[in-house]
C-alpha positions in Angstrom: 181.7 162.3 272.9 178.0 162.0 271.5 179.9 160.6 267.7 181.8 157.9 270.3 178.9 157.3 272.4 176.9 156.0 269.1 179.7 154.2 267.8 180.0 152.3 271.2 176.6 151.0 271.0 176.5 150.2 267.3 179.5 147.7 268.1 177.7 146.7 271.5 175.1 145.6 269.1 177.5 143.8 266.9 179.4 141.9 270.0 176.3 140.9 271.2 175.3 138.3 268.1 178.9 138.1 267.8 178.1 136.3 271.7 175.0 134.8 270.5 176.9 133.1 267.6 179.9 131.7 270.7 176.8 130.8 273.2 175.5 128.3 269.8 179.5 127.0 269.8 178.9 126.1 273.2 176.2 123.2 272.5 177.9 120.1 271.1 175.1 119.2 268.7 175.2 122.6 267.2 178.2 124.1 265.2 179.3 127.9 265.0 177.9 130.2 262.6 181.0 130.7 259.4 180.5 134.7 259.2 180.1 136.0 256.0 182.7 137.7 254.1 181.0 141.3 254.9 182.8 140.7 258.2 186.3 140.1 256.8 188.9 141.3 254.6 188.1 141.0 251.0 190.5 138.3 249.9 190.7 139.3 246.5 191.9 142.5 244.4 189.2 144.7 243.2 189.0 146.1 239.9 189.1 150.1 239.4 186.8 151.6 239.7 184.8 152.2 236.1 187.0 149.4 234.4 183.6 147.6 234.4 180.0 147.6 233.7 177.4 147.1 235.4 174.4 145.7 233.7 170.6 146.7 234.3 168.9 144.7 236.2 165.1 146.0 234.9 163.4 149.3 237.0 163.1 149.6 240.7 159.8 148.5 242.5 157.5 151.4 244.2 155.7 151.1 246.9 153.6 153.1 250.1 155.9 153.0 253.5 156.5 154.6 256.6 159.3 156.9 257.6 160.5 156.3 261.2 158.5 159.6 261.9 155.6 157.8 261.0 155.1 160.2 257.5 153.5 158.2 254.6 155.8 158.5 251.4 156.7 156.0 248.8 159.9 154.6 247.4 160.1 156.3 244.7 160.0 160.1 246.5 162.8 158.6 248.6 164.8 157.0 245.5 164.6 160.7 243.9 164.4 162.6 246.8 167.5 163.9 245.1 168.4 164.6 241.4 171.3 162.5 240.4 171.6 160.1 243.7 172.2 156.6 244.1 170.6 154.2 246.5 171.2 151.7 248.7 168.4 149.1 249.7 168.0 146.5 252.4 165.2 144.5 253.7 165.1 143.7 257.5 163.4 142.9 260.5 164.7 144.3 263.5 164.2 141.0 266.0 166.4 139.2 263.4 169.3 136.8 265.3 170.9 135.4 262.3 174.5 136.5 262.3 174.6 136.5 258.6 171.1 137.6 258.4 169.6 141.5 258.4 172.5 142.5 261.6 175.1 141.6 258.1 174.0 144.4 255.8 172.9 146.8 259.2 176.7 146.5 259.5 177.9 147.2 255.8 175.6 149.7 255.7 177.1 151.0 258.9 180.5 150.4 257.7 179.8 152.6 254.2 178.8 155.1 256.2 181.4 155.8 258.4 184.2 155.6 255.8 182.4 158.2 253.2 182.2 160.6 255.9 185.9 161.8 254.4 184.5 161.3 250.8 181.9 164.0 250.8 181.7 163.9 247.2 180.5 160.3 246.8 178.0 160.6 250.4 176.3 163.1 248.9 175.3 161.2 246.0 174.6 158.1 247.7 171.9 157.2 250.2 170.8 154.0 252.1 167.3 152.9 252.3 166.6 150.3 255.2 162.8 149.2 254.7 161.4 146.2 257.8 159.2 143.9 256.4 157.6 142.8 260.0 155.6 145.9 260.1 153.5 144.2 262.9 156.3 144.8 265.4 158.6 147.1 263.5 156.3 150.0 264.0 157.9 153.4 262.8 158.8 154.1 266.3 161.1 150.8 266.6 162.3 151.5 263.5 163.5 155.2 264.8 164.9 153.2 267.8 166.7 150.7 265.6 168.8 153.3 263.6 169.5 155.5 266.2 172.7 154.2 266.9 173.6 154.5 263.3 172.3 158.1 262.5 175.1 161.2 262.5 176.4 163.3 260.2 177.5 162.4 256.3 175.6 159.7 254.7 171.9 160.0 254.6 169.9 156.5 256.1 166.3 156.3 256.9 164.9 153.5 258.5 161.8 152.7 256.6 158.7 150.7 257.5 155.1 149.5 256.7 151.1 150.7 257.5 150.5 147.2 256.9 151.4 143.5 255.1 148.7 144.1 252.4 151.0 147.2 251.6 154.2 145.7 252.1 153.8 142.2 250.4 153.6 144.0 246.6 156.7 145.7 247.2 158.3 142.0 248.2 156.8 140.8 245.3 158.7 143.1 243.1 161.9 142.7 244.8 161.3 139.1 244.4 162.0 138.5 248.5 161.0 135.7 249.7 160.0 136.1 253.0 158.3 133.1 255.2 157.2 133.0 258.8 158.3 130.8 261.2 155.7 128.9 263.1 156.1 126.3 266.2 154.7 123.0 266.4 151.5 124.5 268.0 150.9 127.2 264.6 151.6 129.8 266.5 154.3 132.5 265.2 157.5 132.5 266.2 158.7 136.2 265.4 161.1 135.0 263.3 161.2 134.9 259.5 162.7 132.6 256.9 164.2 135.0 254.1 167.8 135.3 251.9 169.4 138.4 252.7 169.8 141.1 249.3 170.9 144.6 248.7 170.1 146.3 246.2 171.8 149.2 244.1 169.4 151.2 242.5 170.9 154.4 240.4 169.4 157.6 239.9 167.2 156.7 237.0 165.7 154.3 239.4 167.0 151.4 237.4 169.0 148.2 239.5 172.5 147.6 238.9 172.7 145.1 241.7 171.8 142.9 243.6 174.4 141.2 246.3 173.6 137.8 248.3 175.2 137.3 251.7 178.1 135.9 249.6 178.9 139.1 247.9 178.0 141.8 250.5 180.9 144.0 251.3 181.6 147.6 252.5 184.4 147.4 249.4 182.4 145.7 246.9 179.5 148.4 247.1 181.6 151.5 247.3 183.6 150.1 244.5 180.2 149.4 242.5 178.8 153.1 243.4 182.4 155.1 242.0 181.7 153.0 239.1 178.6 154.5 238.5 179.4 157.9 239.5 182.2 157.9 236.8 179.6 156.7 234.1 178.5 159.6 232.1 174.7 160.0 230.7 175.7 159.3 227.2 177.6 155.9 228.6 174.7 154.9 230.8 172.1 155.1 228.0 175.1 153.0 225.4 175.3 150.3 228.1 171.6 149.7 229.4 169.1 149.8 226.5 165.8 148.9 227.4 165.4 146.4 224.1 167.9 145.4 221.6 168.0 146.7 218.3 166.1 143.7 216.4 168.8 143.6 213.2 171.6 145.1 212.4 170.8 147.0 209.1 168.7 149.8 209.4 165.6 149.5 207.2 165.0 145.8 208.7 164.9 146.8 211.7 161.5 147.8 213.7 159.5 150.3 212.0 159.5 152.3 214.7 162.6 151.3 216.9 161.8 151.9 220.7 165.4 151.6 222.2 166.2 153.5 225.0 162.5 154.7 224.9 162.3 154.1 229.0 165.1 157.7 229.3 163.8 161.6 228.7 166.2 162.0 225.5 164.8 159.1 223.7 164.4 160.1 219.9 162.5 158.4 217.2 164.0 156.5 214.3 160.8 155.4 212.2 161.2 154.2 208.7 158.9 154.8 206.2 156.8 151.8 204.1 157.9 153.0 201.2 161.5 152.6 202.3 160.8 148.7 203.4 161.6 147.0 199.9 162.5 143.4 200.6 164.1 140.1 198.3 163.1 137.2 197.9 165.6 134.5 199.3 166.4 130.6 198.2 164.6 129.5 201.3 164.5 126.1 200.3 168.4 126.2 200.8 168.1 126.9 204.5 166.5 123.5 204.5 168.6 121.4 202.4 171.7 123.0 204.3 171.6 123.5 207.2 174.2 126.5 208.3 177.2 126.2 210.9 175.9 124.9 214.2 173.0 123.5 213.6 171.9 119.8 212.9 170.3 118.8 209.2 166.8 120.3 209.1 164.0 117.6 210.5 161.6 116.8 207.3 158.2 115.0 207.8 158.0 112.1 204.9 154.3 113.4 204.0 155.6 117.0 203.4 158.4 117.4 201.5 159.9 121.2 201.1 159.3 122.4 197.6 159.9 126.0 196.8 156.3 126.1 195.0 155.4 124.8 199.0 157.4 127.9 200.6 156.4 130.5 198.6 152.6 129.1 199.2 153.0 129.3 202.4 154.9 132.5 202.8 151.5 134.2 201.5 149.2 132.6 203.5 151.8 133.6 206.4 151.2 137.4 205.8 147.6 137.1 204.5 145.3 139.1 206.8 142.3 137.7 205.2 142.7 134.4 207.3 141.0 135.9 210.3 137.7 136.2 211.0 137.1 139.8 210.1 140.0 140.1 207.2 142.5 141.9 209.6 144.9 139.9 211.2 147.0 137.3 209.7 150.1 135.1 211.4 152.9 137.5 210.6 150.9 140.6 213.2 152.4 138.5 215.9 155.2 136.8 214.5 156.5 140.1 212.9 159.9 139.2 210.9 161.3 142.4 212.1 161.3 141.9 215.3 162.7 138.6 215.7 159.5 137.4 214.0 157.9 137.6 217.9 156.8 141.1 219.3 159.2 143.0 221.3 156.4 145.7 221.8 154.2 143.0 223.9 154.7 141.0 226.9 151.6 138.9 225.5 150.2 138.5 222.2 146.8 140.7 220.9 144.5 139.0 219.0 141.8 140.4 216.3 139.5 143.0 218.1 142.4 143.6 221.3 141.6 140.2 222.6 144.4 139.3 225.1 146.2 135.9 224.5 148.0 135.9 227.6 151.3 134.5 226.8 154.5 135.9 224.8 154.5 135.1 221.1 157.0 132.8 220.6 159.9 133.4 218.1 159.8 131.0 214.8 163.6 131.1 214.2 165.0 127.4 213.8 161.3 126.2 215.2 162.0 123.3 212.8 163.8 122.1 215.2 161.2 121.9 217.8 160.1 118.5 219.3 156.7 120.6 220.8 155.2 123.4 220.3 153.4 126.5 221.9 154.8 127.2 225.7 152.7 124.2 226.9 153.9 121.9 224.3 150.5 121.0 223.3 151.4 120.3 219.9 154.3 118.2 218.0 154.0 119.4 214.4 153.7 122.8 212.4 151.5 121.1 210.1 149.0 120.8 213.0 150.0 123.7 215.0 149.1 126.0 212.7 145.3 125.5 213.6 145.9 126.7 216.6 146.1 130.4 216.3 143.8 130.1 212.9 140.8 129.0 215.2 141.6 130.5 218.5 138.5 133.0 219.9 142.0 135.4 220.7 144.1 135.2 217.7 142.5 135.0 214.2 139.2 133.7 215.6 137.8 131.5 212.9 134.9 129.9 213.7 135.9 126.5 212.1 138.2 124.9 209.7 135.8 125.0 206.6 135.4 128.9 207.4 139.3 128.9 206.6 138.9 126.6 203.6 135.9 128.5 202.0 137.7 131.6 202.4 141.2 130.4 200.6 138.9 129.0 198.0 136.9 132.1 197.1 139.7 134.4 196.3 141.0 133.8 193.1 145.0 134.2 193.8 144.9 130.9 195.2 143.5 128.3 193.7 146.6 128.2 190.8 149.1 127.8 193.8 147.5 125.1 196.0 147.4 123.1 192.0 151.1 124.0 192.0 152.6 122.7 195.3 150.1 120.4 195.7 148.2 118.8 192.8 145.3 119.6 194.7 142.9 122.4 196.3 142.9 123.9 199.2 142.0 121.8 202.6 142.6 121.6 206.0 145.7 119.0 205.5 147.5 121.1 202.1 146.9 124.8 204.1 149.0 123.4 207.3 151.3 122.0 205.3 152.2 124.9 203.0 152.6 127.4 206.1 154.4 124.5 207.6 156.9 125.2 205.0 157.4 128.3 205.0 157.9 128.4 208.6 159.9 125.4 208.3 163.1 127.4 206.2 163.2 130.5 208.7 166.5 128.8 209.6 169.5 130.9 211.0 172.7 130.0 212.4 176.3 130.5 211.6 176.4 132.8 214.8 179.6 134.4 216.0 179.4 131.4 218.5 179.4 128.8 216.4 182.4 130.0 214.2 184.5 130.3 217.3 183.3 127.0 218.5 182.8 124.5 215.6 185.0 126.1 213.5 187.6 127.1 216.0 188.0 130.8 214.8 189.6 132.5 218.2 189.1 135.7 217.4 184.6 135.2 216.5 183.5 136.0 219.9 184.7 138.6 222.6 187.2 137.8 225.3 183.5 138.5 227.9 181.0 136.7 225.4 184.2 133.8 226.4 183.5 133.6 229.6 180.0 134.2 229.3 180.3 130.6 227.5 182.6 129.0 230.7 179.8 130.6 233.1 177.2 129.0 230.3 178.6 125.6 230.3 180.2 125.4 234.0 179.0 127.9 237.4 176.1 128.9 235.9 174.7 125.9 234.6 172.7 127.1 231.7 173.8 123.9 229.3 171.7 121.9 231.1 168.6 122.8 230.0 170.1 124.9 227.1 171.8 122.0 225.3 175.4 122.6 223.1 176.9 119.5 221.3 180.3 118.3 219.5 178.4 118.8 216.4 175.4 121.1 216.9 173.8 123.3 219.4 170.0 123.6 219.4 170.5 125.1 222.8 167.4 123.8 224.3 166.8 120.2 226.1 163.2 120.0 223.9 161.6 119.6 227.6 159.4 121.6 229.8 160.7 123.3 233.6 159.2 125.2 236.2 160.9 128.3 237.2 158.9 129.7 239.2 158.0 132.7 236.7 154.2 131.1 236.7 154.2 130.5 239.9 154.9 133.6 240.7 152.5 135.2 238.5 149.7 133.1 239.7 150.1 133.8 243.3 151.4 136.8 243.8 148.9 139.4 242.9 150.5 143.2 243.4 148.1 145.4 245.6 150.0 148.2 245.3 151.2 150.6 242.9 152.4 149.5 239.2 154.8 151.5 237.1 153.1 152.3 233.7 155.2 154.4 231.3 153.3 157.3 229.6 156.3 159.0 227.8 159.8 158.9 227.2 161.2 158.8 230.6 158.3 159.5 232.3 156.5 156.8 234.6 153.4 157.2 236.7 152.5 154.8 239.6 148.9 153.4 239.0 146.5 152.1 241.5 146.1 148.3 241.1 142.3 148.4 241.4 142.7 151.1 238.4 144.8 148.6 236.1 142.2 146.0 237.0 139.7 147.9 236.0 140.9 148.5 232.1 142.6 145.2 232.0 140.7 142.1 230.7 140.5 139.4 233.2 142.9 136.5 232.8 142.5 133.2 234.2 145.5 131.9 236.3 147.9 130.4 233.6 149.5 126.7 234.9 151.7 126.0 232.1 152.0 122.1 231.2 149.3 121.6 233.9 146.4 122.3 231.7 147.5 119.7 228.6 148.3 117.1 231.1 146.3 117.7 234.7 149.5 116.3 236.0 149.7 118.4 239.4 153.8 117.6 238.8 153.2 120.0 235.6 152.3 123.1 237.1 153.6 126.2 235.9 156.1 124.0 233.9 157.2 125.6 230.2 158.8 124.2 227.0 162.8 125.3 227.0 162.8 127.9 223.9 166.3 127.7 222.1 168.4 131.1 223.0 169.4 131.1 219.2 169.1 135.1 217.9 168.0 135.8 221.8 168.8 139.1 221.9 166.3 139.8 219.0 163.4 138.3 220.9 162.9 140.1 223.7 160.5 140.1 225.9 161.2 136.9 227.4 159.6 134.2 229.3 156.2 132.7 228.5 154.4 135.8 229.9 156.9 138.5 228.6 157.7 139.6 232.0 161.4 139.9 231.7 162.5 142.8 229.3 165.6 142.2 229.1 168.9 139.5 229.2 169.9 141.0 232.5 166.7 140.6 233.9 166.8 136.7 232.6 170.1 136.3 234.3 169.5 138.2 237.6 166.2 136.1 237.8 168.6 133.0 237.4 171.4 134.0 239.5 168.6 134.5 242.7 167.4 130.7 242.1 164.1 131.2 240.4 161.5 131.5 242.8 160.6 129.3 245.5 157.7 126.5 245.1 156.6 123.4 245.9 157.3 121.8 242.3 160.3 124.4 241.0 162.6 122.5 239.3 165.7 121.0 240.6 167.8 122.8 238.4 167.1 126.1 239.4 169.3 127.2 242.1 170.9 130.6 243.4 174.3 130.9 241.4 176.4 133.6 243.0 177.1 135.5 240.0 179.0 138.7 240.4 177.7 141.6 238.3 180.5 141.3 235.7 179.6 137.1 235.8 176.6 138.4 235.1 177.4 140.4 232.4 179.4 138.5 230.5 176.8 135.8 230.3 174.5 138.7 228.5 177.7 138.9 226.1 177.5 135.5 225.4 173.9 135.1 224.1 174.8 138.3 222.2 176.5 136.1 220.5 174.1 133.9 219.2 172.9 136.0 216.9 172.9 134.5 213.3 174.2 135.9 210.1 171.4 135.4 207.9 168.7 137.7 209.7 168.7 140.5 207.2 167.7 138.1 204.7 165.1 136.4 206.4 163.9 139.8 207.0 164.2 140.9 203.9 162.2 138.1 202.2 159.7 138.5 204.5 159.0 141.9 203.1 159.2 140.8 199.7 156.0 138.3 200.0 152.7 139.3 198.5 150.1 140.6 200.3 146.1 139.8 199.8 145.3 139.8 196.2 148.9 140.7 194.9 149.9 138.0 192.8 
């Protein structure tokens, strides 16, 4: 009688915004609410259950809360409050009216519950988080009243709240919920919120598999989701969610110390020795004069001709660490050719002596091709970009140009080669130009994409990197910014977006907790104030703002080309995204909200295998000629060597 006395009120509950949602129908000037598919019949098929994949969407936020017995504990202790269990998690407030709103996933959630009770098997390895984020009215007491109805045997659900909004806005932050209040014409609050509802699964290793919109939540679609990770073994878990692609496919030009997989306990070392790293030179000046499959004819300046004698100039100078201010840092220690010739080891670039640049290196594959350079597109040719890191205080830290000049000058190994590709000695003009060059022939193409699409081979790309391109080109919308030809595909428009990724970075300051790795698999949360306090300070970063004082321009980036993507991880201008999962969940959620995010970015409705087969896609990108850009890279010579 108690089990049908709960059940009663829990669809009391239900009927009554059901009856909010008819007393709307009855104004004229108002239509009815459409309910959401969570309160239907799912009108498709779903697939079985482990006949897909889904892809990790980066590691689950901590954070300080309340448990509706008012005990402090954190997200994590409740995510592995025990071994091997997945979670559930939903953001609500409990005043909420919105029909499609927080009542929705209260009711999967509900709905879950009751039907694992005769599934013990998969209810004991799955519980449901519910956390408020009105922690002014939700006190742990309403909370305890809100999920009363709902509580019983089976399925475990706690009802979760805040001690405060300075605790609970870093966990929104992290979760990326955007959560507004409501105010009336006289600025008073309403006790109503603006916010898009998401669930999130979350599996034992605290990592996010998904994340469903009001337009994918349903009782079928998450139980269906959670078999399919139970059924995943350890082994298949740690093949399918790699924290950082391998950076090429052979071996010994690969990272020197590979960090794959380092985020899980059994991660295992792969370091290769120096002595093994033997490069060859390549015909770089090819790569120029013929362009590979899929790309456009290299862009030449008239006043800087490619010449081998120019390349090979420039190829030392490149990896010469005596270009810096104290002899120790040259172009190539953040543009490292084995690692997509970025740094997958960094969010941000280090200059000489630690000091922070603050943004992600960019990748120099096919930057020939670039219109602008640097992430504010400050600059519009190599030959005068490469000043910029030569004289930054961060990067090499020279002083001023003729400290470069003099310094070329006075080693002997030079002088013979700046005669040789120039007719001339070193100067400001001849030393751009040769690294120019050089950087100029790191050209790569010929991807598994471009021989199934110029050149029509059916069988080049995988049937999901295949409808990774239709999501690409079509739902997802990716080819508008990320341009593909009849010809060519440079796979960026050459312009500069807002996102929201700045944005967010410059106003939303955690206060809370941050994950910092200290091992293989293990993660400690650290005080903000402490991270602060060993972390240099860094000015807010607007983006095109700064070049242009436009207010339009803030937080607005140059499109990079997704050309040998998966290679260049981290990604963004500020490295914040680890992975292509990350990049496509951030997508598929539309971004993040400001006042000047672009029109482009909207919320997508991907599913998570829409999702994943959009990661399959860039996979595809890849070029065939890495190895051998690698390889001559290694085979440069190195301060005095001749």
């Amino acid at each position: 009688m108690l089990h049908l006395k709960k059940r009663t009120q829990v669809w009391m509950l239900l009927a009554s915004l059901a009856l909010g949602a008819a007393e709307l129908q009855a104004e004229p000037a108002v239509s009815p609410p459409k309910l959401a598919l969570g309160y239907t019949q799912l009108p498709f098929a779903l697939p079985e259950p482990g006949s897909y994949e889904l892809p990790d969407l980066g590691l689950a936020a901590d954070g300080s809360v309340l448990d509706s017995e008012s005990r402090p504990t954190t997200l994590y202790a409740l995510l592995s409050a025990q071994r091997g269990q997945i979670s559930l998690l939903s953001f609500i407030y409990a005043a909420c009216s919105d029909v499609n709103g927080c009542p929705l996933s209260t009711m999967v959630f509900h709905k879950i519950k009751s039907r694992l009770q005769k599934e013990p098997d998969i209810a004991k390895n799955l519980h449901l988080l519910t956390l408020s984020f009105n922690p002014e009215h939700d006190t742990p007491a309403m909370m305890k009243h809100y999920g009363q109805s709902f509580q019983g045997d089976g399925l475990s659900w706690q009802f979760l709240t805040t001690h405060s909004e300075q605790d609970l806005h870093p966990i929104l932050d992290h979760y990326q919920q955007n959560i507004q209040k409501i105010y009336n014409a006289k600025g008073e609050f309403t006790g109503t919120f603006s916010h898009l509802l998401r669930v999130y699964l979350i599996d034992a290793n605290k990592r996010i598999r998904n994340i469903y919109s009001v337009d994918f939540l349903h009782p079928d679609t998450l139980i269906n989701d959670v078999r399919t990770l139970l059924l995943a073994t350890a082994a298949d878990h740690k093949r399918r969610t790699p924290s950082k692609p391998v950076p090429s496919t052979t071996g010994i030009f690969s990272a020197g110390d590979n960090k794959t997989g380092y985020e899980q306990a059994d991660y295992q070392t792969h370091a290769i020795a120096l002595s093994d790293r033997k490069g060859k030179a390549a015909d770089l000046l090819a790569n120029i004069r013929k362009a590979p499959l899929g790309l456009p004819p290299v862009p030449v300046p008239e006043d800087n001709p490619p010449t081998a004698a120019k390349i090979a100039l420039g190829r030392k100078l490149f990896y010469d660490r005596r270009l810096s201010l104290n002899k120790t840092f040259s172009c190539a220690m953040c543009h490292l050719p084995e690692q997509g010739f970025t740094s997958q080891e960094m969010a941000t670039a280090v200059g000489v002596e630690g000091r922070s640049v603050g943004r992600n290196t960019p990748s120099l594959f096919n930057v020939a091709y670039a219109q602008t350079l640097f992430h504010d597109a400050r600059e519009n040719t190599l030959e005068q970009q490469v000043w910029g890191p030569l004289l930054a205080r961060n990067e090499m830290a020279n002083p001023a140009i003729a400290s470069v000049v003099d310094t070329i000058k006075e080693n002997p190994d030079y002088p013979h080669l700046f005669k040789a590709a120039f007719g001339k000695p070193a100067n400001m003009e001849t030393i751009g130009m040769a690294i120019a060059s050089y950087e100029r022939a790191l050209i790569s193409g010929n991807s598994a994409f471009d021989r199934w699409y110029f050149q029509k081979q059916s069988h080049a790309m995988t049937a999901d990197a295949q409808r990774g391109f239709g999501l690409f080109t079509g739902k997802a919308g990716c080819a508008n910014c990320h341009l593909i030809g009849k010809q060519s595909a440079l796979l960026t428009d050459q312009l500069n977006h807002n996102t929201g990724i700045g944005y967010q970075e410059a106003m939303g300051k955690p206060a809370g907790p941050q994950p910092v790795q200290i091992a293989p698999g293990v993660f400690a949360q650290v005080s903000s104030q402490i991270v602060s306090a060993v972390s240099e300070r860094q000015a807010n970063d607007l983006g095109r703002y700064a070049i242009t004082q436009n207010p339009q321009h803030r937080w607005q980036y140059k499109t990079p080309s997704l050309r040998n993507l998966v290679l260049t991880a981290p990604y963004m201008h500020n490295g914040s995204l680890q992975t292509l999962a990350q990049v496509v969940a951030f997508y598929n959620q539309g971004g993040v909200a400001n006042e000047n995010l672009d029109g482009l970015i909207k919320p997508l409705a991907l599913s998570a295998q829409e999702q994943a087969d959009l990661v399959a896609f860039m996979q595809a990108l890849t070029g065939d000629n890495v190895d051998e850009l690698v390889s001559d890279a290694f085979a440069a010579p190195i301060g005095e060597s001749q």
